[in-house]
N, C-alpha and C positions, 0 to 999 in steps of 0.2 A: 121377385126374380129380375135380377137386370138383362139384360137385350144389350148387348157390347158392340152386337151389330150396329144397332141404331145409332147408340150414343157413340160409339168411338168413329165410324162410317160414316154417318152424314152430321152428328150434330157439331162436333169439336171443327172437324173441316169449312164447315158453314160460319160456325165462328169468328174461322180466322180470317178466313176471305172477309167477310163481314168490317174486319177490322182493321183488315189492310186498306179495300177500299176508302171507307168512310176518315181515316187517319191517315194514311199516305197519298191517296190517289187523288182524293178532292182538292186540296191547295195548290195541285199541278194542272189540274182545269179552270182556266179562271171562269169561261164562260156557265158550264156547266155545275159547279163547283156547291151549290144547294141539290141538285139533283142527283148527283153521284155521292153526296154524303146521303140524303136519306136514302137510296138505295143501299147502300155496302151498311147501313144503323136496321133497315129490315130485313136484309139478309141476319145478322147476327141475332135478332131478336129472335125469327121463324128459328134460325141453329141453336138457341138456347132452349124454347119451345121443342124440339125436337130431339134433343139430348135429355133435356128430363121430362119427355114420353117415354123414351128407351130402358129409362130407371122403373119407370109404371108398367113398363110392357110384360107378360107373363105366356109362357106357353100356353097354348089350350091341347086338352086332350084329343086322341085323336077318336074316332068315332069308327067301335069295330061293328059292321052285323053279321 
């Protein structure tokens, strides 16, 4: 069962932000410009990590007494 929540809610958005930083945003920092690429390369990694949790993730029942 997919979780559309998960995957389409925070994994794809984490992604992208991921990919803007790390690609657009670092070669306009000159100083910083190692640091804000690997930040915006582990956001995208954690956004992929969490997009195919959401494909693994499965209801559980609910528990009647």
């Amino acid at each position: 069962m997919v979780s559309k929540q998960i995957s389409i809610g925070i994994g794809i958005p984490m992604i992208i932000v991921g990919a803007v930083l790390a690609v657009f945003l670092a070669p306009m920092q000159y100083d910083l410009s190692d640091t804000v690429e690997f930040i915006g390369s582990l956001i995208g990694i954690l956004g992929a990590l969490i997009f195919i949790a959401g494909l693994f993730a499965r209801k559980t029942p609910k528990i009647v007494y």
